[in-house]
N, C-alpha and C positions, 0 to 999 in steps of 0.2 A: 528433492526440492521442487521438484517439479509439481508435485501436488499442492503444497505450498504456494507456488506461484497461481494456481486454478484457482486457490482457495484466496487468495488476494481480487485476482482478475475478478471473480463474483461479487466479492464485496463490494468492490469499488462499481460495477458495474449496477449493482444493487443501490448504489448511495445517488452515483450520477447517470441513472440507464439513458439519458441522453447519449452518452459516450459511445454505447451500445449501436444505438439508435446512426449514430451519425457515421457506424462503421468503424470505432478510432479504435486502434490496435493498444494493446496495451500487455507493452514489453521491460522488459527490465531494465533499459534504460527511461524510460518514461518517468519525467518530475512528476512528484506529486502535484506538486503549486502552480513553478513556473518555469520556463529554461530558460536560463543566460547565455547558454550554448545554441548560438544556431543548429539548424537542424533535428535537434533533439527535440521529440516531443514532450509535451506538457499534458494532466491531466486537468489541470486547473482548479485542484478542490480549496477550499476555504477550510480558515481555519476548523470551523464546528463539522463541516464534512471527514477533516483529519482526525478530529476526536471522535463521531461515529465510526469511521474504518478503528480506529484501533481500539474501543471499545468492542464492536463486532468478530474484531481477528482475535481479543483477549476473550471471548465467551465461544470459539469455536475451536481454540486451542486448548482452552480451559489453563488459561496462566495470565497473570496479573503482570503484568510489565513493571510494576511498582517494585516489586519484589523481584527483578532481575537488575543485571547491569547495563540493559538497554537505555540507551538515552534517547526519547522522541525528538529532539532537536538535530538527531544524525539521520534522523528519515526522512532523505529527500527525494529517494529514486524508487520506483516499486520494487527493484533490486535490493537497496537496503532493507524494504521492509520483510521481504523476503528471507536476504539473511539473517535476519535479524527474531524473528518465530522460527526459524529453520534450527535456530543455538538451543532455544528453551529446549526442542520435541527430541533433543538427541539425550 
C-alpha cells in the first residue's frame, strides 16, 4: 500500500505543486476537500482537481473506476483513495 500511497502523494502533488511548495505533508488522514475535524489536515482540491487525480490514478493503474464498485462520493481522505486503487491491483 505503500506504493499506492507514493503514487497518490505525486499525483496530487502534480495537480497542486503548491502543496509541495508550501511543505504540506500529505498523509492518510488528509481531506481531499476540506476538514470538519479540527486538527485534521485538508488538501483543498476542487472539484475539477478531484476528477484530474482520479483520472491520473485510473491511467497509472490502468483501471476505470466506472467498472469497479468504487464510489467517488466515499473519497474523502487520501486514505480512502488509497484503499480504494489498493482493491482493483489485488
Amino acid at each position: 500500500m505503500t506504493e499506492v500511497l507514493n503514487v497518490v502523494t505525486r499525483a496530487v502533488l502534480d495537480i497542486r505543486p503548491e502543496l509541495g511548495a508550501a511543505g504540506t505533508e500529505i498523509s492518510r488522514d488528509a481531506a481531499l476537500f476540506y476538514s470538519d475535524e479540527p486538527g485534521r489536515p485538508a488538501l483543498g482540491l476542487d472539484s475539477m482537481e478531484a476528477l484530474e487525480l482520479i483520472s491520473v490514478l485510473e491511467r497509472e493503474f490502468g483501471v476505470e473506476l466506472a467498472d469497479t464498485d468504487i464510489r467517488i462520493a466515499d473519497l474523502r481522505t487520501v486514505g480512502d483513495v488509497v484503499d480504494a486503487m489498493s482493491g482493483p491491483l489485488r
